[in-house]
C-alpha positions in Angstrom: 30.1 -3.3 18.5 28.4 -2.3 15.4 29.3 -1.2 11.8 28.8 2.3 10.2 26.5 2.1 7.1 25.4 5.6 5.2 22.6 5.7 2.7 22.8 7.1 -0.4 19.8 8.5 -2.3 18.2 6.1 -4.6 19.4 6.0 -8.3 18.2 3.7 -11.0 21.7 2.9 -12.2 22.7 2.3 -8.4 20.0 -0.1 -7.7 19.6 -2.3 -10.8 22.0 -4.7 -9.5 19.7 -5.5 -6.5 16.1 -4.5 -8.6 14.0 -1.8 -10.1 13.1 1.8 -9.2 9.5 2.5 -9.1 8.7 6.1 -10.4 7.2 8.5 -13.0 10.7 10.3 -13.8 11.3 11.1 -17.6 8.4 11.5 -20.3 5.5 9.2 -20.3 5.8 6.1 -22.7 2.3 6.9 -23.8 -1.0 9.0 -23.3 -3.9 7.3 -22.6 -7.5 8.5 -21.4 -7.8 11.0 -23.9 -4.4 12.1 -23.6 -5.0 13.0 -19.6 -2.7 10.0 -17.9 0.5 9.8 -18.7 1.6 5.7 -18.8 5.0 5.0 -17.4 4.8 1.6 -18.6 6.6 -1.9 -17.9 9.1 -0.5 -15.4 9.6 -4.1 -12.9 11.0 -6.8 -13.5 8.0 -8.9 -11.6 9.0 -13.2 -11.6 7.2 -15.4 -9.3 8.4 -18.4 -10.8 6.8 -21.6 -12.3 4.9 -22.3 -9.5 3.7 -19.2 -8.0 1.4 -16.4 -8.7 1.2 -12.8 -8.4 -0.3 -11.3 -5.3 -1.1 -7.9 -3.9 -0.8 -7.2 -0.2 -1.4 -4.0 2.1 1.4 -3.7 4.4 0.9 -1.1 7.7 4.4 -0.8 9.2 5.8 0.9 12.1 7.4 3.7 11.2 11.4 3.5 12.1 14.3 6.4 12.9 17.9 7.1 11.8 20.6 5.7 13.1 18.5 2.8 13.1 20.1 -0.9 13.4 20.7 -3.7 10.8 20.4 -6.7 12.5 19.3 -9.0 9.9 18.5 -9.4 5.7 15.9 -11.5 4.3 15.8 -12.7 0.7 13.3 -14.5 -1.6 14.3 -17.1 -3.8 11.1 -18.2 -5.2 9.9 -14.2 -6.7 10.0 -10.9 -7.0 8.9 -8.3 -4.2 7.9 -4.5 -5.0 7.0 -2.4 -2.4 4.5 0.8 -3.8 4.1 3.6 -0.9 0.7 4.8 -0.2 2.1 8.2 1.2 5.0 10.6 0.0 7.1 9.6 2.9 10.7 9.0 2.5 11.8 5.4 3.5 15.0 3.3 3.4 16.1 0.5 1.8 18.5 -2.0 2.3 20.3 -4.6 -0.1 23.0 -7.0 -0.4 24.7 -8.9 -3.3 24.6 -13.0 -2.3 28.2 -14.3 -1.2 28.3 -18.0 -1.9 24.8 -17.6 0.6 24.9 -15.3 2.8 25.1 -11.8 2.2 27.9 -9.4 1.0 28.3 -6.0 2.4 24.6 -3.8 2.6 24.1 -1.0 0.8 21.6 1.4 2.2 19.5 3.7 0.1 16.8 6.9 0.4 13.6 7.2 -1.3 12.6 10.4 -2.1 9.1 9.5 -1.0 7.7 9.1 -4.5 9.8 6.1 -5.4 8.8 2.8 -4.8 10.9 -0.3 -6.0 11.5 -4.2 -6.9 13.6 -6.4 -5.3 14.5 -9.0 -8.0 14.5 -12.7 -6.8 17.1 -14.2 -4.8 18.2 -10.8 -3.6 19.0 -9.7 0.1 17.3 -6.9 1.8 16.5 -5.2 4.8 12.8 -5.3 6.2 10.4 -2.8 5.0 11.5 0.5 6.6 9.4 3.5 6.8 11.2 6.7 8.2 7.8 8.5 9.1 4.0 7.6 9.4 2.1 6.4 7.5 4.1 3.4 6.7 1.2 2.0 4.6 2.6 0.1 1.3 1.1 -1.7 -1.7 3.2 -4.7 -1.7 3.4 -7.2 -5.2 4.9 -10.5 -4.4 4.5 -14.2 -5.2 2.1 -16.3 -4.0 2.4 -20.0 -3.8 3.5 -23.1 -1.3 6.4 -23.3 -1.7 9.1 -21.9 1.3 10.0 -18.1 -0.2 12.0 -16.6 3.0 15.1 -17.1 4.0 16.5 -14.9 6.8 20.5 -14.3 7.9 21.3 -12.4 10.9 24.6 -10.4 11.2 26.9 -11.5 14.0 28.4 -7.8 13.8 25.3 -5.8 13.6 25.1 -2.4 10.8 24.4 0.6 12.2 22.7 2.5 9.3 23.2 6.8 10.3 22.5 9.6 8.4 20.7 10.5 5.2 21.1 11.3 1.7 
């Protein structure tokens, strides 16, 4: 038995609960280079807490397909994660609001392939989920000892069909 979940495309307003959309949309906030790059400046919300550090990873993952099945969430207390495609694929994202621990209902989103985003701290998401190859992603997240995963596993399983 499983439940239905549908994505939605992915809208700054819907997402700021969960983190930040990662795009060029609107005007630049400035030129620079001689007025031939546009900077879209400040636009996460990047916290790796007192003890940790900012880090940049390359992530290579398998490429996954609709309906494709939620068995578990992940969430990181200690800092921030963005995820920045290297491609112009579409891929979707998963996220949860915390319920005294464990996670609330998901809510799936699309990327439009040129959005990349920022899961805030302490926030519940699905694993990184390409929907075509290359699944290659810059990935910003904290670095430090500390324990920064925390997994929950659904006993009813989502079932995540359709697209935006």
């Amino acid at each position: 038995m499983t439940r239905i979940l549908t994505p939605s495309a992915l809208m700054r307003d819907a997402f700021a609960p969960f983190g930040d959309v990662l795009d060029v949309t609107g005007a630049p906030d400035k030129l620079i280079n001689q007025g031939l790059c546009g900077r879209f400046h400040d636009r996460a919300r990047l916290d790796f807490g007192p003890d940790g550090r900012a880090g940049i990873s390359l992530f290579d993952a398998v490429p996954r397909a609709l309906p494709y099945l939620l068995e578990m969430v992940e969430r990181h207390p200690e800092g921030s994660q963005a995820f920045i495609p290297m491609h112009e694929q579409a891929f979707l994202v998963v996220v949860a609001q915390d319920n005294g621990g464990v996670p609330g209902r998901p809510l799936a989103f699309v990327t439009n392939g040129a959005q990349g985003i920022n899961f805030h701290r302490n926030i519940w998401h699905g694993v990184l989920t390409p929907l075509s190859q290359p699944g290659r992603f810059a990935v910003i997240d904290r670095i430090g000892t500390s324990l920064n995963l925390e997994e929950h596993w659904f006993e009813t399983p989502w079932e995540v069909r359709g697209a935006a």
